[in-house]
Every structure is written in C-alpha cells, then in structure tokens.
KEPAMAR-471258 format. One record per residue: x, y, z of N, C-alpha, C, O in turn; residue in one letter; residue number from 1. Coordinates in steps of 0.001 Angstrom, whole numbers. Atoms other than C-alpha are relative to their C-alpha. Example, Ala and Ser with C-alpha at 12.3 -4.5 7.8 and 13.67 -1.06 7.14 Angstrom:
// KEPAMAR-471258
<<890, -1190, 0>, <12300, -4500, 7800>, <900, 1200, 0>, <1936, 1181, 665>, "A", 1>,
<<-820, -1190, -60>, <13670, -1060, 7140>, <-770, 1090, 730>, <-261, 2198, 899>, "S", 2>,
// end
This chain:
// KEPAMAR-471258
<<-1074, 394, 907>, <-21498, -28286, 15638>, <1069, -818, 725>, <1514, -1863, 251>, "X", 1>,
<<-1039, 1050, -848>, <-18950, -29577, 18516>, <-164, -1482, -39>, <591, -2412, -321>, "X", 2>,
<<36, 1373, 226>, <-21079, -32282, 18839>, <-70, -1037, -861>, <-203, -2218, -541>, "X", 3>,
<<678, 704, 1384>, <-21738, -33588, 15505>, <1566, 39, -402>, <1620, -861, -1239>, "X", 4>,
<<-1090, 235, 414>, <-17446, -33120, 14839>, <382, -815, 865>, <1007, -1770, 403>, "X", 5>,
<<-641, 1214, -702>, <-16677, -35115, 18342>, <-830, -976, -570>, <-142, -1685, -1304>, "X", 6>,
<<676, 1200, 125>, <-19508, -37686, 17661>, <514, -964, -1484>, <853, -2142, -1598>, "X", 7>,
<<-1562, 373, 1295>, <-17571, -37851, 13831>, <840, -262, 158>, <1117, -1382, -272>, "X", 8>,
<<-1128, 605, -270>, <-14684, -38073, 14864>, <417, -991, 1054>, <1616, -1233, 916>, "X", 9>,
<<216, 1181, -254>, <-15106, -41019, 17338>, <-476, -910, -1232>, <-94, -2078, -1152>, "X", 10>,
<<707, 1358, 1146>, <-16724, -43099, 14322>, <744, -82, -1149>, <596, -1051, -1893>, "X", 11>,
<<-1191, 227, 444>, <-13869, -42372, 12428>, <1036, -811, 85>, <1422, -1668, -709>, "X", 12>,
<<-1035, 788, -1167>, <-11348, -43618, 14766>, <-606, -1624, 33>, <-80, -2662, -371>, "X", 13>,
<<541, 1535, -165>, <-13382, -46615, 15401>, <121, -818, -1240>, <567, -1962, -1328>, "X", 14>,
<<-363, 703, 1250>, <-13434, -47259, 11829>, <1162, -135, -102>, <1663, -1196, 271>, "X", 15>,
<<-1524, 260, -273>, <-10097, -46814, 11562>, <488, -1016, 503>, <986, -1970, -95>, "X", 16>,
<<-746, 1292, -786>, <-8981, -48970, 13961>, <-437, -1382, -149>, <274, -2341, 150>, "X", 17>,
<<792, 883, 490>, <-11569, -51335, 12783>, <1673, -886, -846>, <2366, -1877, -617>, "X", 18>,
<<-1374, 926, 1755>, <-8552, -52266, 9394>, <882, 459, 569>, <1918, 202, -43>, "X", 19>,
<<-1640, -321, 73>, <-5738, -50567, 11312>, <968, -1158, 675>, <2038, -1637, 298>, "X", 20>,
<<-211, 924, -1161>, <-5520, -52933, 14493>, <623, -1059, -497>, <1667, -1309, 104>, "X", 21>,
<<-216, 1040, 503>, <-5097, -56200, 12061>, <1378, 410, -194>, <2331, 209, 559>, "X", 22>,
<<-1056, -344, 625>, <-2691, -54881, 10196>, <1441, 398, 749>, <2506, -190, 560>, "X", 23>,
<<-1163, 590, -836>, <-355, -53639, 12910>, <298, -1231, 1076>, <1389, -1490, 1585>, "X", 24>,
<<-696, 1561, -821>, <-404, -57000, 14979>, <369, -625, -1034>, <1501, -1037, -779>, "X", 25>,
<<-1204, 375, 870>, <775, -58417, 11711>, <1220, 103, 266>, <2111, -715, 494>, "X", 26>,
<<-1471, -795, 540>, <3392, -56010, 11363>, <995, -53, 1408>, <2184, 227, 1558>, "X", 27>,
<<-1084, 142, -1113>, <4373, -56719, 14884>, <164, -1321, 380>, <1072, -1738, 1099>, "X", 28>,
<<-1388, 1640, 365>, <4639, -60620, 14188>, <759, -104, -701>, <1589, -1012, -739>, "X", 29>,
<<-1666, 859, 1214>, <6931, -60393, 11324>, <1442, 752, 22>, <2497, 646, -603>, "X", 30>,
<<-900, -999, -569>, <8819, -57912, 12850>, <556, -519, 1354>, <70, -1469, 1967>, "X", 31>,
<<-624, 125, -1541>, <11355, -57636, 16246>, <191, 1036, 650>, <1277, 1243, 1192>, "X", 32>,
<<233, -842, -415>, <10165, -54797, 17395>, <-696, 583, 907>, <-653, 1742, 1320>, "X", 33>,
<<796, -239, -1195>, <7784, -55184, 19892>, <414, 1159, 1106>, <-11, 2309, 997>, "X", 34>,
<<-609, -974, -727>, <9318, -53295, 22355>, <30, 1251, -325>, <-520, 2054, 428>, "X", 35>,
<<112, -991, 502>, <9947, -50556, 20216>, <-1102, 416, -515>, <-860, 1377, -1244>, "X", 36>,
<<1259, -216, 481>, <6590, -50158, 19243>, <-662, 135, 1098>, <-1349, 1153, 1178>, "X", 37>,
<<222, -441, -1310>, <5703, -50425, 22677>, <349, 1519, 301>, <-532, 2375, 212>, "X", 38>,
<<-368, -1068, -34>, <7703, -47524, 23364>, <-142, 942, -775>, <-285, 1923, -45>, "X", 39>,
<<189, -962, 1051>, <7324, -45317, 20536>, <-1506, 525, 131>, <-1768, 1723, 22>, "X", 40>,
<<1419, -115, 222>, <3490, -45590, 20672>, <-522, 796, 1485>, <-1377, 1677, 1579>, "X", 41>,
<<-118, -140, -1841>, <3609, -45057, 24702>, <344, 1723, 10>, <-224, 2647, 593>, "X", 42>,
<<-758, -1631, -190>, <5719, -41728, 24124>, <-1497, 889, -1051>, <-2186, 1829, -654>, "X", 43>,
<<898, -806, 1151>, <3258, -40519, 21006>, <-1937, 308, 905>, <-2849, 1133, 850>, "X", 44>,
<<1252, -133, -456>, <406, -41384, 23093>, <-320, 1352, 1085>, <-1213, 2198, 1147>, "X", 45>,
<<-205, -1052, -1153>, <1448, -39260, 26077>, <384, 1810, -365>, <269, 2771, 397>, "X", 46>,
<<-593, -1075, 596>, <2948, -36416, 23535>, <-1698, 560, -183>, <-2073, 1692, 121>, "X", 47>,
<<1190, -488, 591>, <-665, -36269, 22294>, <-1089, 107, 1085>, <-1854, 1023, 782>, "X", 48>,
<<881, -332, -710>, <-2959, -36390, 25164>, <571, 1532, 586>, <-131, 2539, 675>, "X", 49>,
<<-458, -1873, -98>, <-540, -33082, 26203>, <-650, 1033, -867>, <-1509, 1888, -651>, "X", 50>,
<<794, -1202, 619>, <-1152, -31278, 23450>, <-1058, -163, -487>, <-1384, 792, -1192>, "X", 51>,
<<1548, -176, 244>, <-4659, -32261, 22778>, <-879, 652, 932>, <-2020, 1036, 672>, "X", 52>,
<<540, -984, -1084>, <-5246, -30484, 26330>, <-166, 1062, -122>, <-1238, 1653, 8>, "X", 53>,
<<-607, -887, 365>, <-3100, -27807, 25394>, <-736, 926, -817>, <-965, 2128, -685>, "X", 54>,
<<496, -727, 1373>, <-4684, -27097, 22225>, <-1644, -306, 163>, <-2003, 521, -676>, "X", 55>,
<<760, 7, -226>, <-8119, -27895, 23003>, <-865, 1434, 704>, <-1134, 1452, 1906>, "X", 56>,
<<417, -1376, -97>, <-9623, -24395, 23248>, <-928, 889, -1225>, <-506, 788, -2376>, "X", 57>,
<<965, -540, 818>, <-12625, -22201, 21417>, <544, 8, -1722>, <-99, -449, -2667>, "X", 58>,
<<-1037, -604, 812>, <-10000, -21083, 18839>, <113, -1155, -869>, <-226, -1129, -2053>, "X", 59>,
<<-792, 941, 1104>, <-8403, -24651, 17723>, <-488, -1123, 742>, <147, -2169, 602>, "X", 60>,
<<1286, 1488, -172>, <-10665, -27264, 19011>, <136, -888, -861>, <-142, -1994, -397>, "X", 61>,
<<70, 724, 1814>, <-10311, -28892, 15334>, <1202, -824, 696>, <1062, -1975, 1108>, "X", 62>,
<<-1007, 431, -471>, <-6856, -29376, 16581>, <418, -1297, 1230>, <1031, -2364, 1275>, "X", 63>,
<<279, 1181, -1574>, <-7545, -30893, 20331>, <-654, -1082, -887>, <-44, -2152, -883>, "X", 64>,
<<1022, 1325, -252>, <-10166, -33253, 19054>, <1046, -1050, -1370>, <1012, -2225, -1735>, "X", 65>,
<<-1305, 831, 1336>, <-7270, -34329, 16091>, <710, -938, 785>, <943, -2129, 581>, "X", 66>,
<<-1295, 901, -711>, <-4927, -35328, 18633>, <-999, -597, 1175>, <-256, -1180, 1965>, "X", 67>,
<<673, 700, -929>, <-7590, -36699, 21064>, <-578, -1900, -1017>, <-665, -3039, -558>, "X", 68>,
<<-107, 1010, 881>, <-8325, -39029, 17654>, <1409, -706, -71>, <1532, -1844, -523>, "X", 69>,
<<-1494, 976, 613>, <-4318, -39927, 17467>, <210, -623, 1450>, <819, -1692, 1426>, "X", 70>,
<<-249, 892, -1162>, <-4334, -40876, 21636>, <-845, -1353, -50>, <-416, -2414, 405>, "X", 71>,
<<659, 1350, 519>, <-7087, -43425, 20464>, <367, -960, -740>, <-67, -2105, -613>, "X", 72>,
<<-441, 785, 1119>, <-5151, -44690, 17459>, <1680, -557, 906>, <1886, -1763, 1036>, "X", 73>,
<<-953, 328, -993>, <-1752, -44808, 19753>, <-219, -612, 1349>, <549, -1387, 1920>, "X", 74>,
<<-106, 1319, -1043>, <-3093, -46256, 22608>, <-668, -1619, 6>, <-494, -2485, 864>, "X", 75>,
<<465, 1217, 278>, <-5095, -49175, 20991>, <1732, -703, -468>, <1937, -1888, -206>, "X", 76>,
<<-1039, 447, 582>, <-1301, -49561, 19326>, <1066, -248, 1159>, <2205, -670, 961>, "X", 77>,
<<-844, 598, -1380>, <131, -50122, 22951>, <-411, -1099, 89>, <443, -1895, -302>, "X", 78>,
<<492, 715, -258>, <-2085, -52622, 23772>, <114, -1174, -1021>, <-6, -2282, -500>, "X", 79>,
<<-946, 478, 1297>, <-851, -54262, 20325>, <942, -798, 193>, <994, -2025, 97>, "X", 80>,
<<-1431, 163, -383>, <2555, -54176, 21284>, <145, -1180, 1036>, <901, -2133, 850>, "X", 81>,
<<-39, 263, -1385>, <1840, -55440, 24952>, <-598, -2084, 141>, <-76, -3089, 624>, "X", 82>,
<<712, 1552, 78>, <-623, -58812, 24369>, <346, -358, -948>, <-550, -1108, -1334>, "X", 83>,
<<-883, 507, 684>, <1614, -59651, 21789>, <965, -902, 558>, <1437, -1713, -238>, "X", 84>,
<<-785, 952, -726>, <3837, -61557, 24476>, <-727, -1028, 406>, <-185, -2134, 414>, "X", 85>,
<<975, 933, -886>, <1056, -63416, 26101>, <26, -1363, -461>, <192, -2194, 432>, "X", 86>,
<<-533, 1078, 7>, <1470, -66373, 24244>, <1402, -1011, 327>, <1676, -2199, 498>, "X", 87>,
<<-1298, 1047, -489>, <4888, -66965, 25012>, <149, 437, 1445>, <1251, 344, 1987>, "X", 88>,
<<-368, 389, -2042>, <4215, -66383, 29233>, <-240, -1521, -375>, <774, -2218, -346>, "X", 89>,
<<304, 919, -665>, <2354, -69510, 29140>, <-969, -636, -1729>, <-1648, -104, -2608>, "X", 90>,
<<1285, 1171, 1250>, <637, -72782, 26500>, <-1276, 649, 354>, <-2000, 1223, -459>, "X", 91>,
<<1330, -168, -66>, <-2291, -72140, 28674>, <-954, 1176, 10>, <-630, 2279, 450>, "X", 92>,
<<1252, -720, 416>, <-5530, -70490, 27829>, <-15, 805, 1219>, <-98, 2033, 1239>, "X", 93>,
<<947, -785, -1233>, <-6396, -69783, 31445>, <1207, 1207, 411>, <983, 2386, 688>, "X", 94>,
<<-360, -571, -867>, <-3249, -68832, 32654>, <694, 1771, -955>, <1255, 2723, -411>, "X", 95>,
<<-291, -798, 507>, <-2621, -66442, 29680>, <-1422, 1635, -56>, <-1154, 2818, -268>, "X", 96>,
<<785, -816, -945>, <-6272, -64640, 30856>, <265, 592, 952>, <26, 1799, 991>, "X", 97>,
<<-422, -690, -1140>, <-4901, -64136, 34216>, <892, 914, -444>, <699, 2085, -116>, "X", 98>,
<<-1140, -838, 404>, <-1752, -62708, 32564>, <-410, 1610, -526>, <328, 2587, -392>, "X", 99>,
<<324, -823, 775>, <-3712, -60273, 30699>, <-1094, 870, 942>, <-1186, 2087, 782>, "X", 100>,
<<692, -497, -878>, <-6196, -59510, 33362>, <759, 637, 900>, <243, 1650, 1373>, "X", 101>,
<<-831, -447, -1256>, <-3265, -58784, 35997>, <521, 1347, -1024>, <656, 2400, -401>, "X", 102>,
<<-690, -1175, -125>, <-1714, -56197, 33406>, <-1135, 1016, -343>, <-912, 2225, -407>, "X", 103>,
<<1017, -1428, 259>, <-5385, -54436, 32535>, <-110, 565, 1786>, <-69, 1723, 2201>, "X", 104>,
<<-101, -193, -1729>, <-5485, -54477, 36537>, <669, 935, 160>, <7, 1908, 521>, "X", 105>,
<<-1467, -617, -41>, <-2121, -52713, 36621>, <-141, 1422, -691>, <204, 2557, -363>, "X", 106>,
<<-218, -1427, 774>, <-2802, -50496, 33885>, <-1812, 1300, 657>, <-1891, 2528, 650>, "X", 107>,
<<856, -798, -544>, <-6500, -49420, 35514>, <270, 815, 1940>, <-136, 1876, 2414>, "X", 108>,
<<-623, -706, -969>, <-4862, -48896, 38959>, <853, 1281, -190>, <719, 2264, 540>, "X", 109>,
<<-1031, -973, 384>, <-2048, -46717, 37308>, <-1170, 1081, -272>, <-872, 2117, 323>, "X", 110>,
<<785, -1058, 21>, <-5474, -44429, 36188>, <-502, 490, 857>, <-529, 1720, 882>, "X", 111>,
<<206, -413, -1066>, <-6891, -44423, 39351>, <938, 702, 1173>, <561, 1286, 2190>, "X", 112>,
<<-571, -1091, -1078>, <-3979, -42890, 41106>, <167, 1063, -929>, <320, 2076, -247>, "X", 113>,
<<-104, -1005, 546>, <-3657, -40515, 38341>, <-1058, 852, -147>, <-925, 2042, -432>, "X", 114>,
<<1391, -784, -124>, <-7432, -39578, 38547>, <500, 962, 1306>, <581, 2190, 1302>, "X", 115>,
<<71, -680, -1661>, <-6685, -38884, 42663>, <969, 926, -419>, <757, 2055, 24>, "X", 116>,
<<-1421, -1274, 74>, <-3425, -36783, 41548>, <-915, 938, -376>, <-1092, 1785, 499>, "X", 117>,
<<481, -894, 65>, <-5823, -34719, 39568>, <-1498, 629, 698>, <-1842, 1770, 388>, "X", 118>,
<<995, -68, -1110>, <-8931, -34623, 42069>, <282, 1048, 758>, <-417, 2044, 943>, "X", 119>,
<<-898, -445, -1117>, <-6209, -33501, 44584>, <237, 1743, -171>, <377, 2652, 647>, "X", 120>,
<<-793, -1334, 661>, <-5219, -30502, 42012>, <-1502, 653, -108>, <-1729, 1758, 385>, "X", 121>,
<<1366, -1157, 261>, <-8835, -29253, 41140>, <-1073, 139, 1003>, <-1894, 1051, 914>, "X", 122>,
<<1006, -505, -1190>, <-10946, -29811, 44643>, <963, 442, 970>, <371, 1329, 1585>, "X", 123>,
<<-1019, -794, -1031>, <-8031, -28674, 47034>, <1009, 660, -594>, <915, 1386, 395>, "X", 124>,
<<-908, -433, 378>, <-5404, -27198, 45547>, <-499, 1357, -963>, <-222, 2520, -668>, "X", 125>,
<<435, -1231, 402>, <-7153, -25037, 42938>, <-1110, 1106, 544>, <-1284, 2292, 265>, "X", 126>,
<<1196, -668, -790>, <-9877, -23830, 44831>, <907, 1343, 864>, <582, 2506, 1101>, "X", 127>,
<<-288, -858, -1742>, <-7401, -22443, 47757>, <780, 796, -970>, <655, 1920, -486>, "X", 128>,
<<-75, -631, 599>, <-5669, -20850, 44904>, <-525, 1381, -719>, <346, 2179, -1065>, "X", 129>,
<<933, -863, -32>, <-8326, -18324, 44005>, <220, 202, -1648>, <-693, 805, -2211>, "X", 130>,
<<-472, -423, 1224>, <-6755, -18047, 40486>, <-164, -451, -1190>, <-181, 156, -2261>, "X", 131>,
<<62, 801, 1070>, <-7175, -21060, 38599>, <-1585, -68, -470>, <-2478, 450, 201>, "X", 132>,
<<1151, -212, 652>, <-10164, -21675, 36142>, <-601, -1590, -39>, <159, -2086, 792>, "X", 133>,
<<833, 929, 646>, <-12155, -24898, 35181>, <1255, -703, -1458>, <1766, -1806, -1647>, "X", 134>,
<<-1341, -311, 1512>, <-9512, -24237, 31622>, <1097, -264, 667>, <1823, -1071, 87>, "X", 135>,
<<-1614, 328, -833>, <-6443, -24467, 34061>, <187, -1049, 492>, <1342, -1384, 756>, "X", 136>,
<<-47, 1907, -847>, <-7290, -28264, 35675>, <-198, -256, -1076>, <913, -520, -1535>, "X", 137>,
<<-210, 651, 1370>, <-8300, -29321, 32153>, <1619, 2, -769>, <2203, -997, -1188>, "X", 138>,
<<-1577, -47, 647>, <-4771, -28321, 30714>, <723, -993, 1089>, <1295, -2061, 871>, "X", 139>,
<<-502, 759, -1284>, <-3734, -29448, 34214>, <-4, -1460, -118>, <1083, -2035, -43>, "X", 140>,
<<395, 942, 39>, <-5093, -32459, 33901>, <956, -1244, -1167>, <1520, -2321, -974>, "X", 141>,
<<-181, 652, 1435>, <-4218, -33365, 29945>, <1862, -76, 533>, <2559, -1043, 843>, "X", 142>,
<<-1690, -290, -420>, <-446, -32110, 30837>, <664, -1601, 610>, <1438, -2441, 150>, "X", 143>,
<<-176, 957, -1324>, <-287, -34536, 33870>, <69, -1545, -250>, <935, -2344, 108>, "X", 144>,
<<146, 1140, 401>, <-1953, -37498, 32234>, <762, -499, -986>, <891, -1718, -873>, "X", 145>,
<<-983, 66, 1026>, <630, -37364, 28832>, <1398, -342, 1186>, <1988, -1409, 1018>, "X", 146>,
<<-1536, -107, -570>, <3917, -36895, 31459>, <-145, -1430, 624>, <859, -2139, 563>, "X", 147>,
<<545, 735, -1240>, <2240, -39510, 33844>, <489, -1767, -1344>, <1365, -2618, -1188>, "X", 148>,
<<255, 1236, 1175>, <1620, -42386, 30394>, <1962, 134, -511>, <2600, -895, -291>, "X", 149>,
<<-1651, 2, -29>, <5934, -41191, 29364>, <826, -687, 1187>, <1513, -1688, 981>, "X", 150>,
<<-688, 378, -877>, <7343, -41700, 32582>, <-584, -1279, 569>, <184, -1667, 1450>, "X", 151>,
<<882, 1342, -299>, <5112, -44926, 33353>, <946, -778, -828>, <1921, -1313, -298>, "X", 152>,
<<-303, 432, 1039>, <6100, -46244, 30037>, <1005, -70, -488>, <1178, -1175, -1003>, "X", 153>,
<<-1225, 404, 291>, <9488, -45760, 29105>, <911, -968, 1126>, <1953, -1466, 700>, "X", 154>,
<<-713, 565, -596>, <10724, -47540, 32208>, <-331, -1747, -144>, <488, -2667, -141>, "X", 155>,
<<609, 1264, 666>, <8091, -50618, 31258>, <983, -662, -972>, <1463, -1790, -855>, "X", 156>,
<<-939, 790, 1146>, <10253, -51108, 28077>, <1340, -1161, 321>, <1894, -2146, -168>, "X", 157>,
<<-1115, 831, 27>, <12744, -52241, 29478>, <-253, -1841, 796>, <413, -2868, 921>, "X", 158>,
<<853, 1491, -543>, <10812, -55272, 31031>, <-233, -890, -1138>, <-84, -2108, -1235>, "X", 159>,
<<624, 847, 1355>, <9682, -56406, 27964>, <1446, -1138, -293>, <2593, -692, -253>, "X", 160>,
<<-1271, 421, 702>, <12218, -58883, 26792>, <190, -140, -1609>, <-761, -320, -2368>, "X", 161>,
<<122, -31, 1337>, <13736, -58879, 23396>, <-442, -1342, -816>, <81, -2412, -503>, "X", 162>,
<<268, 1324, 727>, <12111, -61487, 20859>, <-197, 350, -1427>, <-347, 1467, -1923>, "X", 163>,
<<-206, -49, 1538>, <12140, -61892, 17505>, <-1237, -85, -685>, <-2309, 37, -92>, "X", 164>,
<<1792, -95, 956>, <9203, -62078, 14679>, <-35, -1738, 105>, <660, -2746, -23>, "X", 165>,
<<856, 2125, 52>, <7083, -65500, 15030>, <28, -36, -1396>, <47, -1222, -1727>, "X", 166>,
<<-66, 531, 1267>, <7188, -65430, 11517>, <805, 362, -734>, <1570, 1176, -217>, "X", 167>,
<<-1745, -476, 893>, <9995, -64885, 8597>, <-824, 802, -1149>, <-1434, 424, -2149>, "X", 168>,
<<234, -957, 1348>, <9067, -62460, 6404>, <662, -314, -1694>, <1859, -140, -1927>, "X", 169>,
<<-692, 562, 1164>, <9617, -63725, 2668>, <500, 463, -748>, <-65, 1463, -1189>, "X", 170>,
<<-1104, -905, 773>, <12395, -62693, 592>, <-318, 774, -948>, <-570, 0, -1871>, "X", 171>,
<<401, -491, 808>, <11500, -60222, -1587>, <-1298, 814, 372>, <-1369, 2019, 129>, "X", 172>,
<<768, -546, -315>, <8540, -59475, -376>, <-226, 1644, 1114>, <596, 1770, 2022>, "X", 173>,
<<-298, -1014, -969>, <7810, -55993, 1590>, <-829, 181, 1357>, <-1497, -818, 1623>, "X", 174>,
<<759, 596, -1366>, <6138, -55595, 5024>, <-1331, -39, -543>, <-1960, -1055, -841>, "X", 175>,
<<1477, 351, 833>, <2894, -54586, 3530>, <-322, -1153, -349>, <-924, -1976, 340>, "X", 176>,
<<321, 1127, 510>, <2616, -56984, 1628>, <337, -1616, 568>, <-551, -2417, 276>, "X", 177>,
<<331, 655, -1140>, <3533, -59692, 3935>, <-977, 93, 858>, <-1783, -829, 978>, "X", 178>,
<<1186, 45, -742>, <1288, -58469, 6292>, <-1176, -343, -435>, <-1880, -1105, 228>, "X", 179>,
<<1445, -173, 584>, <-1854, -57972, 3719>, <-167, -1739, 81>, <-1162, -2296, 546>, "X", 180>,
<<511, 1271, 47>, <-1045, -61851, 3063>, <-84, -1054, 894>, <-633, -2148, 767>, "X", 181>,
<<625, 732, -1156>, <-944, -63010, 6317>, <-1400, -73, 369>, <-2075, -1101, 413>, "X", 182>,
<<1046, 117, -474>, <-3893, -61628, 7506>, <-1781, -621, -777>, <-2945, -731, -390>, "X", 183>,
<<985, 737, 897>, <-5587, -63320, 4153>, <-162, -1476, 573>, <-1241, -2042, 748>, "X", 184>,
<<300, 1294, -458>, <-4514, -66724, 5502>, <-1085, -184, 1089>, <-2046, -947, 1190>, "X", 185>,
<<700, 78, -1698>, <-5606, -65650, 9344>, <-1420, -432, -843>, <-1862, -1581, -859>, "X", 186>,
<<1478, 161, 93>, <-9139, -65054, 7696>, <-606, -904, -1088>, <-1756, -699, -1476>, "X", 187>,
<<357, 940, 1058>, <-9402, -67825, 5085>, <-276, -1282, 735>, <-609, -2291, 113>, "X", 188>,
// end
C-alpha cells in the first residue's frame, strides 16, 4: 500500500505542476513580487521538508508523504521566482545559460555540503552515541535539511533586486484572469 500511495502521489504532483508551473510564472510577470515569492516559497519549502520528517512515521505517513508532495510544489515555485531574472542579467542566450548553470551549480553544492553535514551525523556521530535509531537521522536529517533551505534562503532575498512586473496588468481585470490570458497568447 506505501508504495502504490508514494508512487500516486508523485504522479499527482507532477500533474500538478504540469498546469501549476505556467500559471505561477505568469503571476510572477504581472506582478512585483519576485522576491517575495522567492522568499515565501523558500521558508514553506523548508517548513515542510521539517515536518514531513517529523511526521513521517507508521502512524501518519498520509501526513509525511502530504508535505513531501507540498516541498515538490514549493520548491519547483523557487525555481519560478529565481529564473525569472535571467533575462534581465544579460540579451544573450549563452550568457543567460551560464547564469543559470552557475546558480544550479550553487544550489547543488549547497546539497552536497548538507548531504556531508548529515553523513557526519549518522556514520560518526550516531553510531558513537549508542542511542540513536535509523528514525533519529531521518528526523535528523529532514529537521536539518528544512533549517539548512530557511537560513540559506532568507539571506538570498535580499540579493535579488527589486523589479517590477514586465507586464501591466489590465484595469479591471483580476490576476487570474490576466494570467489565464496571457498564457493563451504565450501558446497561440
């Protein structure tokens, strides 16, 4: 049954994000919020890989694998936020690749020292302990990686610089619906 609710609930998510993804890069061109969406999504992401650790247990599993679905839906919505600037580093094609390559770089280094932090905690540290479980580096772990994505991330924000919506949202109209009819033009 575990596997047949995780293997569901990945193909969910995917769908999901399939119609969600469009819709918020819309909502974060007609908007001036980048930043804040950055941040907001950054904190939610890190709130939720915590307690999807947390709560991830025989008992409420339903729960973990809920919020292991909302770190998927929040961190595709960083990445949103983030290559949303890339056109205005640079006109060019190439050098807006590099741009984007240097911050997946950045952001896969930032995992790799957070892997070794927890390596550190469950082959030396818990072992010489005598106390901890398999269940105690997993929490360990989830805990670590949520505090690790907060404190990363709120100091990022402030890098970002403030910019405004590439596009004007039309009078009357509401974001929805702006958005729905942008992304009619994009695909027409």
């Amino acid at each position: 049954l575990t596997t047949i609710a995780v293997t569901g609930a990945l193909t969910v998510t995917q769908a999901f994000l399939t119609f969600y993804a469009p819709i918020l890069g819309a909502c974060v061109d007609i908007t001036p919020y980048r930043r804040k969406f950055f941040l907001i999504f950054s904190v939610l992401t890190g709130i939720s890989t915590m307690l999807g650790g947390i709560m991830w247990t025989d008992y409420v599993w339903a729960i973990g694998l809920t919020f292991s679905m909302l770190v998927a839906v929040f961190h595709e919505s960083i990445g949103t936020s983030v290559y949303a600037y890339l056109p205005e580093i640079t006109a060019s094609e190439s050098e807006r690749v590099k741009s984007g390559g240097l911050a997946q770089s950045m952001s896969i280094a930032s995992q790799i020292l957070a892997a070794a932090i927890i390596f550190i905690f469950s082959v030396i540290i818990r072992p010489s302990s005598g106390k901890l479980t398999d269940f105690h580096t997993a929490i360990f772990s989830n805990v670590f990686s949520g505090a690790w994505i907060v404190l990363l991330s709120v100091p990022l924000t402030w890098f970002f610089p403030y910019r405004g919506a590439v596009s004007d949202r039309e009078k009357g109209s509401s974001l929805i619906g702006q958005t729905l009819k942008g992304l009619c033009t994009t695909f027409n």
